[in-house]
C-alpha positions as a Markdown table, in Angstrom:
| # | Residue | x | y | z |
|---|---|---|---|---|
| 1 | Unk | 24.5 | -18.1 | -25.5 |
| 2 | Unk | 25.5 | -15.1 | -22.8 |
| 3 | Unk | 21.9 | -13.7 | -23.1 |
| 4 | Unk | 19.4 | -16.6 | -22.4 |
| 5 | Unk | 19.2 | -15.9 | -18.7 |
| 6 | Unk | 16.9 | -13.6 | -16.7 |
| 7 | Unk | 20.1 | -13.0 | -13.8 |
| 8 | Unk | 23.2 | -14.2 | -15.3 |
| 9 | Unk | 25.3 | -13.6 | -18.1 |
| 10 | Unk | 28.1 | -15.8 | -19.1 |
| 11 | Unk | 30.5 | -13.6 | -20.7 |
| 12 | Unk | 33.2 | -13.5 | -18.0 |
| 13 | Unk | 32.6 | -17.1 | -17.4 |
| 14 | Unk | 33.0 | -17.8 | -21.0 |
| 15 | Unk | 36.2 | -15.6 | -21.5 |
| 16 | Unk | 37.5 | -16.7 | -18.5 |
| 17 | Unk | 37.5 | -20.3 | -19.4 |
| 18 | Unk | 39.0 | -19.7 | -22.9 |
| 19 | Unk | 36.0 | -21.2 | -25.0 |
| 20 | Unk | 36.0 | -24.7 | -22.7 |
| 21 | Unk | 32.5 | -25.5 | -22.2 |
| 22 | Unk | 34.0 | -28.2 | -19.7 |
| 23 | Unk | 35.4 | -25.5 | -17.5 |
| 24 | Unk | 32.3 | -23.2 | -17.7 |
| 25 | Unk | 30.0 | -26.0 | -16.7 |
| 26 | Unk | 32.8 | -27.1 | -13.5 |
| 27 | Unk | 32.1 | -23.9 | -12.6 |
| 28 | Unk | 28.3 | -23.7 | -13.1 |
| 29 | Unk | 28.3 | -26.9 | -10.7 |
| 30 | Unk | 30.6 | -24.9 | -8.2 |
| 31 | Unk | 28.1 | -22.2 | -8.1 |
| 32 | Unk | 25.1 | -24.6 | -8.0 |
| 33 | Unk | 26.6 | -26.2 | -4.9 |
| 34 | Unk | 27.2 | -23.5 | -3.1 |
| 35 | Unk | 23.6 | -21.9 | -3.5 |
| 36 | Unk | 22.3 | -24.3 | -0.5 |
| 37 | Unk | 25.1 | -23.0 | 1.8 |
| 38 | Unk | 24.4 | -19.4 | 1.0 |
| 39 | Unk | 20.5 | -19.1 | 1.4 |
| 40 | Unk | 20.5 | -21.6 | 4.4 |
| 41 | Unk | 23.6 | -19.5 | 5.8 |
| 42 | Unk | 21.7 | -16.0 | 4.8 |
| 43 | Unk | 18.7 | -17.1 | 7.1 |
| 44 | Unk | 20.7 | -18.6 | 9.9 |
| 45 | Unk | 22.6 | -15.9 | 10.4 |
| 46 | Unk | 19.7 | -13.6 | 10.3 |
| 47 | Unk | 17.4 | -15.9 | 12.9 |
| 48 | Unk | 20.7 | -15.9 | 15.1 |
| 49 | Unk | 20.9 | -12.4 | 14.5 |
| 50 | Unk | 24.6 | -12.8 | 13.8 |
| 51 | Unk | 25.1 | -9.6 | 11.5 |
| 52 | Unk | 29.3 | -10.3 | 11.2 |
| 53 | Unk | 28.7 | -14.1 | 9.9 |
| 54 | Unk | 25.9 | -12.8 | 7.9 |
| 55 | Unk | 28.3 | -9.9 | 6.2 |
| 56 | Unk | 30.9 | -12.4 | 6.1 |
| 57 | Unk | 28.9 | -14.9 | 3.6 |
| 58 | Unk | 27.4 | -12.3 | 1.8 |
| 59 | Unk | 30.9 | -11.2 | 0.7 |
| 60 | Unk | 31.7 | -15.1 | -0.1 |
| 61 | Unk | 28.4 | -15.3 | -2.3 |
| 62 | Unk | 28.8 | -11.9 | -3.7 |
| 63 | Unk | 32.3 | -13.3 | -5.5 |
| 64 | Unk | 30.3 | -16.7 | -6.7 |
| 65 | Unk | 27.3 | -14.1 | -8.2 |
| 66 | Unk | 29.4 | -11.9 | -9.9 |
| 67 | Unk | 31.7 | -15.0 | -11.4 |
| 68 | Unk | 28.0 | -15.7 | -12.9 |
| 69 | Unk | 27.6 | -12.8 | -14.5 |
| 70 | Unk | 25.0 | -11.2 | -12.1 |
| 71 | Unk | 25.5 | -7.8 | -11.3 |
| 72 | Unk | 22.9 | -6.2 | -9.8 |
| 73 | Unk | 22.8 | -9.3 | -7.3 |
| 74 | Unk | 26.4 | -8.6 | -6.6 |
| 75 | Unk | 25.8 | -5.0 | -5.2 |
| 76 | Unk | 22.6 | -6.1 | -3.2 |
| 77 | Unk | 25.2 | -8.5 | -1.3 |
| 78 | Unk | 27.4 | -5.8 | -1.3 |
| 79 | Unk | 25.1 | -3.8 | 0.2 |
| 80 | Unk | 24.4 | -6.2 | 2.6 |
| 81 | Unk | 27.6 | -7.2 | 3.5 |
| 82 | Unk | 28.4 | -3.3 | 4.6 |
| 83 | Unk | 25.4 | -3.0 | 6.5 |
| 84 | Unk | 25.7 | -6.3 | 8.2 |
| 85 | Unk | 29.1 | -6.1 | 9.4 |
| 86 | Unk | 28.3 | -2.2 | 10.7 |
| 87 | Unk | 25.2 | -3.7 | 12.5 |
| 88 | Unk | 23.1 | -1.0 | 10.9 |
| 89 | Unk | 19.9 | -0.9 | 9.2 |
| 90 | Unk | 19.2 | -4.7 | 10.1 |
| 91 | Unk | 15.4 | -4.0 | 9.2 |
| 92 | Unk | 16.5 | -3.8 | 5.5 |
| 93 | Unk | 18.2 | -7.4 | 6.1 |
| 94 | Unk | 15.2 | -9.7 | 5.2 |
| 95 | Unk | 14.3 | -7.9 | 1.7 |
| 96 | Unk | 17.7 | -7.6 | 0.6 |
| 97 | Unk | 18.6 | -11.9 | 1.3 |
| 98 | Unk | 15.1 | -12.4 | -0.1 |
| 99 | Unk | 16.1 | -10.8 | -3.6 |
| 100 | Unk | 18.9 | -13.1 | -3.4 |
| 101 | Unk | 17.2 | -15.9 | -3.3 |
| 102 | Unk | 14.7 | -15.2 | -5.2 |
| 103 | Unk | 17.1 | -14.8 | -7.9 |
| 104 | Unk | 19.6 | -17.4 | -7.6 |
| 105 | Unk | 16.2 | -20.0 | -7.3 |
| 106 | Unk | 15.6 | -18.4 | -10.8 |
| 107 | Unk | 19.1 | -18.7 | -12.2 |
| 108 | Unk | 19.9 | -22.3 | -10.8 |
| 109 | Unk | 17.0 | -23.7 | -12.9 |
| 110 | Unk | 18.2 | -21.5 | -15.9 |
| 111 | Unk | 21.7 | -22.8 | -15.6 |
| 112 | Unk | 21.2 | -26.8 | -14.8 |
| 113 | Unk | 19.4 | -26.3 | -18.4 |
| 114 | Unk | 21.9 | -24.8 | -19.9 |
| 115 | Unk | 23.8 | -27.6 | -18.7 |
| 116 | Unk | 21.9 | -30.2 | -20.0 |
| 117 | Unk | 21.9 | -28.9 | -23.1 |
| 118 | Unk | 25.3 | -28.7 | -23.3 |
């Protein structure tokens, strides 16, 4: 099951929830709700130019990322969240949110499938 996405991989989920496919899917629908509040959040706070809110919610969406499994989209936040809060590099800014949501558009269609299957 943990290797039918293109982003995410189950496996912590799955341990985590102690084989409940209730509990994995709760939290599936946690991350699914959240996704609006980060890529609306990511581009508000890059319009405003307001590079501490923008490190601060790329910290809170780098936790809900890696719950999913998603690694590599976990140290692009990360790596956004250090440059944002220092103020630096803001020219990398656009590429970096754009990757995120580029995959989290990808893994939120992946994941309400999974879900119906389930």
């Amino acid at each position: 099951m943990a290797g039918q996405f293109t982003y995410a991989d189950l496996t912590y989920l799955e341990s985590m929830s102690m084989g409940s496919q209730e509990m994995v899917n709760e939290m599936i629908q946690i991350f699914l709700d959240q996704i609006p509040e980060f890529t609306d959040g990511l581009k508000d706070n890059l319009t405003k130019e307001d590079f501490i809110a923008l490190g601060a919610l790329a910290h809170k969406a780098k936790s809900s990322v890696a719950v999913m499994g998603m690694d590599e989209l976990s140290e692009t936040l990360k790596k956004l969240e250090v440059k944002a809060k220092a103020g630096e590099d803001a020219d990398s800014y656009p590429e970096l949110i754009n990757t995120f949501i580029n995959q989290v558009e990808v893994t939120e269609k992946e994941l309400m499938a999974f879900m119906a299957q389930s």
